[in-house]
N, C-alpha and C positions, 0 to 999 in steps of 0.2 A: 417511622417514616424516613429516618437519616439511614436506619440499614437502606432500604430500599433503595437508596439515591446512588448509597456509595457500591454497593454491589449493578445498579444501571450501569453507574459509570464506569466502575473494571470489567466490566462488558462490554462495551465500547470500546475502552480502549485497549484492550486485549484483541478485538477483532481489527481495530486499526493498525496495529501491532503488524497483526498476522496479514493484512492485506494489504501495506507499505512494504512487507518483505519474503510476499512470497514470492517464487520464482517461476515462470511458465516459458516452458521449454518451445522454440523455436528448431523443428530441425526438417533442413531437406540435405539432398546428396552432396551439395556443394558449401550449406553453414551449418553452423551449429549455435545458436544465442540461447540466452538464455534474458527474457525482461522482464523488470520487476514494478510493482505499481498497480493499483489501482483505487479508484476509476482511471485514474489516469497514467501511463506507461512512463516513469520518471528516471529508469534506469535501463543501460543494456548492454549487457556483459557479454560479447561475440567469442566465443574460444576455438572455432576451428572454421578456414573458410579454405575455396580452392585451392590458395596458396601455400595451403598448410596452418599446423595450430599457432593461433595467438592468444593474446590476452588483452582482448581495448576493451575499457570503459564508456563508457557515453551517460553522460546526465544531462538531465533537461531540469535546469533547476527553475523554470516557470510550471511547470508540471510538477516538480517535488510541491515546491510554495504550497499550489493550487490543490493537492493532494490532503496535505497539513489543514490548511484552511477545511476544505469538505469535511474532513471527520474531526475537528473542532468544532466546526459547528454543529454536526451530527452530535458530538457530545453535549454541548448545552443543550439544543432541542432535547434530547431523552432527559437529561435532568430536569427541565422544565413539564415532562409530559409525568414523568414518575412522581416528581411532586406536586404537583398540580391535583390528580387521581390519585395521589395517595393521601 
């Protein structure tokens, strides 16, 4: 039953992983960004706009927080659900 918990768990958190940093490409003729996040959008890396290319950052660290928190929690719920039925 403890495989089953700990192998829940680096599934969770490997998919939290990958969903804190993936990237989803923003682009029309005049930008180009790039933000990362979800459920919630906690980053935004803008690298080319009218003006020509740059490099700005933007975080929204109540959105990173509130990010952290969801798939925290989502980790204990699935340990609770896999031990529980298993």
């Amino acid at each position: 039953m403890r495989i089953r918990v700990l192998v829940a768990s680096l599934v969770v958190i490997a998919l939290a992983l990958l969903a804190m940093l993936w990237g989803s490409t923003y682009s029309v003729p005049d930008l180009l960004r790039v933000d990362y996040g979800l459920p919630l959008r906690w980053g935004t890396n803008t690298l080319d706009t009218l003006a020509g290319p740059v490099d700005k950052w933007s975080v929204e660290v109540m959105s990173l927080a509130l990010d952290l928190v969801f798939w925290f929690v989502m980790l204990i719920v699935v340990q609770f659900l896999v031990s529980r039925h298993g």
